[in-house]
N, C-alpha and C positions, 0 to 999 in steps of 0.2 A: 728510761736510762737506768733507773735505779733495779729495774726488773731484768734486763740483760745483761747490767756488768755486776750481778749480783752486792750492789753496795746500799749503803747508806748515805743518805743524803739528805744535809738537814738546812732549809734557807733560814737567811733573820725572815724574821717577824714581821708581821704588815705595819704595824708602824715604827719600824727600828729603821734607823739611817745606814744599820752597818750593810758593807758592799759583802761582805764572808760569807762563803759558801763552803759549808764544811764536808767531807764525803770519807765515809770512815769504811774499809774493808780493807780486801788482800789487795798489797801493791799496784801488781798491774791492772788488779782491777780499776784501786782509786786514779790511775793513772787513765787507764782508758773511758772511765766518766770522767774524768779533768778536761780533755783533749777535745770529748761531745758536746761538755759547756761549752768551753768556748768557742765549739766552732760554731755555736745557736747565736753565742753573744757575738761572733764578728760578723757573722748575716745580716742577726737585727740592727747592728751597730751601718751596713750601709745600703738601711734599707732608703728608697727614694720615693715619692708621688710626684707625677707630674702629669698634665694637664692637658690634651691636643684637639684642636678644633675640626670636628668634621660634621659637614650639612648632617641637618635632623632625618633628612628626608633619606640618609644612605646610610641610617643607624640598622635595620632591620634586614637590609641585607649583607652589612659587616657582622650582626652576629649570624646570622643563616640559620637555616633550619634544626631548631633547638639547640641550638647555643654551638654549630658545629662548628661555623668559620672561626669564630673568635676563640673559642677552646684551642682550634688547631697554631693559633699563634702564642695562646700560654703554654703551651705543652714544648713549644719551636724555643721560646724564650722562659728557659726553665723555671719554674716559680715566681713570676707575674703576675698581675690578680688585674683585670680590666673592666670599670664599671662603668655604663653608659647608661646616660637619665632616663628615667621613665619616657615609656612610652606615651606620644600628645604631650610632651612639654614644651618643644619644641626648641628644645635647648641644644647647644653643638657640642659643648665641653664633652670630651670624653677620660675618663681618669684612670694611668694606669699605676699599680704601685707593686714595689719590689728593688732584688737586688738593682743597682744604679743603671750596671752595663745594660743587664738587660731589660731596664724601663726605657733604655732609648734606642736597643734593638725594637723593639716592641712598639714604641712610638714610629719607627721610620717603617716600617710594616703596615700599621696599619694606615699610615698616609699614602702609603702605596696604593693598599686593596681599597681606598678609596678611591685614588686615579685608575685602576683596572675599572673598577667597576662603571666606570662612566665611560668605557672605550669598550670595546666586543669581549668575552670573556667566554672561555672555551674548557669545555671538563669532560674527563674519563674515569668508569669506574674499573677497580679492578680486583681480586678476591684473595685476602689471605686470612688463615685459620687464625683466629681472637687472639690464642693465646704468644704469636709473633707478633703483635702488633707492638708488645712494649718495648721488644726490643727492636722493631724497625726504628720507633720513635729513639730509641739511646737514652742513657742516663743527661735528665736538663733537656731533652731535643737534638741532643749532639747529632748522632746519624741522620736525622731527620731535616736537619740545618744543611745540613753536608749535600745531599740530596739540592735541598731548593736552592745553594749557592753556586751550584755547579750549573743549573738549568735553570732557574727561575719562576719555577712552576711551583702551587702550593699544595699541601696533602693532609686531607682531613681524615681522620680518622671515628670509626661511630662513636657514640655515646653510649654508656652502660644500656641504655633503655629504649638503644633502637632493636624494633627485632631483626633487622641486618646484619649479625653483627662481625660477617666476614669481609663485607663491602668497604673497601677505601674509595674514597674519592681524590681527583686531582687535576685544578683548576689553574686556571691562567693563559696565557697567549697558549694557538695551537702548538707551534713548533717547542715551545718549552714542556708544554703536558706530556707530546712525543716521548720526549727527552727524557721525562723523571719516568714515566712510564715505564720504558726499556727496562733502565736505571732498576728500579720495585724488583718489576718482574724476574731479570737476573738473582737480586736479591734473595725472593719468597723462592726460587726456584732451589738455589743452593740451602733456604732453611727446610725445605722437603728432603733434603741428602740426609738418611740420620746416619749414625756412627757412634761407634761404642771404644772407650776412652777410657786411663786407667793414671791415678795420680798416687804420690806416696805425701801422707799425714800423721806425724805421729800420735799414735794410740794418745796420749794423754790430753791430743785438743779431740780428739773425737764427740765428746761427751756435749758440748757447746754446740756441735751440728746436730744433734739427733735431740736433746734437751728441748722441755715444751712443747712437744710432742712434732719436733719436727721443724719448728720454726724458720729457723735460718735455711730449711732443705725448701719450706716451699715460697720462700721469699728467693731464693735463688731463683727457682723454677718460671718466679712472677718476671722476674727480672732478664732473665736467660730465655725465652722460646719453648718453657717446659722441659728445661731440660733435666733428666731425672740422675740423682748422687746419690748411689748407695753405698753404705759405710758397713764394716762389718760386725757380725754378729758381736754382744759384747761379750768379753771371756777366751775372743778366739786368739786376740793380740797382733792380730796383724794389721800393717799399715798402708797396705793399700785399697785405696778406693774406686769403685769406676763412675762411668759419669754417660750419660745416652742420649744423645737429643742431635741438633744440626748440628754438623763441623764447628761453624763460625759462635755459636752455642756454648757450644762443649768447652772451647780455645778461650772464648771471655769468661766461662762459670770458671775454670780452670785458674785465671787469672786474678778472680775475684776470692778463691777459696784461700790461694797464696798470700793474698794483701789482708784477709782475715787473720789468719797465721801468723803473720809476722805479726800485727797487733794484738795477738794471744801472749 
């Protein structure tokens, strides 16, 4: 924080009782690290743990092959953290912790994929380029949520360290895998559309986008399908910028550069 909104930032002391958080720069800046604390403080303030029983024996295929099924439910249940006891303990508790809502999306999830798995279970793989994958998933799992609430089917996504790592997977009853399947593919078909796109920013926030060699351009890109934002040259003074990647890309980077802005 104190590296992006260019401020200072100074806590009490490890053994001081005061709650003061002091943050000294230009206005809007102390204004927009005010707004980042607390939005850390009202997270951790309703974070939850809770606790849900499922046989030992159907630990090892809820988390699935390195850790894919389970990842795919924290990623669904945005910021979640789910820990299941060691392997041979033969312990049931399973523990998840996080925001409240979603420790109990999270909890009713995984009591499901434990009733799938003891009934027939049916999966399809299907391919899209890495770099879509974060935004099929959505900011928190949103799109991704949207997806299995419509069909009821569920969608794993690889892990940094499979060599796969175009392959999605997607499991559950046949007729529902169908279903999300279509659903995907429609999706990854329209993020293969690219299109070139053109927005206006005034020259004075420019410097925030292109600053740290780039930072915010490729934390968009991560977050956006790669979508690429070039700003222009500096000295030239003009305010518009364009923007290259899928339609649906372009229209959320687009959105996201606006809600920047305004918080400029």
């Amino acid at each position: 924080i104190r590296e992006e909104t260019n401020t200072k930032i100074d806590l009490p002391t490890e053994n001081s009782n005061s709650e003061m958080i002091v943050i000294t720069g230009k206005k809007s800046s102390c204004e927009a690290a005010r707004d980042r604390i607390l939005a850390i403080q009202k997270e951790l303030a309703n974070l939850k743990e809770a606790e849900v029983s499922i046989p030992a024996k159907l630990h090892n295929s809820l988390i699935g092959s390195k850790g894919s099924l389970v990842r795919s439910v924290m990623e669904e249940c945005g910021g979640v953290h789910i820990h299941f006891p060691a392997e041979g303990s033969g312990l049931d508790k399973v523990t998840i912790r996080g925001p409240a809502e979603e420790v109990e999306r999270a909890r009713r999830q995984l009591l499901q994929l434990a009733e799938e798995k003891q009934v027939n279970n049916f999966s399809v793989e299907l391919q899209a380029k890495p770099e879509y994958h974060k935004f099929l998933i959505g900011r928190g799992g949103a799109n991704i949520r949207r997806v299995r609430d419509r069909t009821g089917a569920r969608i794993i996504f690889p892990s940094p360290d499979e060599p796969e790592q175009e392959h999605i997977t997607i499991m559950g009853k046949e007729e529902a895998v169908w279903l999300a399947q279509k659903e995907l593919e429609t999706l990854i078909k329209n993020l293969d559309d690219v299109i070139e796109d053109s927005m206006v920013v005034d020259p004075r926030h420019h410097r925030h986008f292109v600053c740290r060699r780039g930072q915010v351009l490729r934390e968009l890109a991560e977050e956006y399908g790669g979508v690429a934002v070039s700003f222009p040259r500096t000295g030239t003074h003009s305010d518009n910028i364009t923007l290259k990647g899928p339609r649906e890309c372009v229209d959320a980077a687009k959105k996201r550069i606006q809600e920047i802005v305004r918080d400029l």
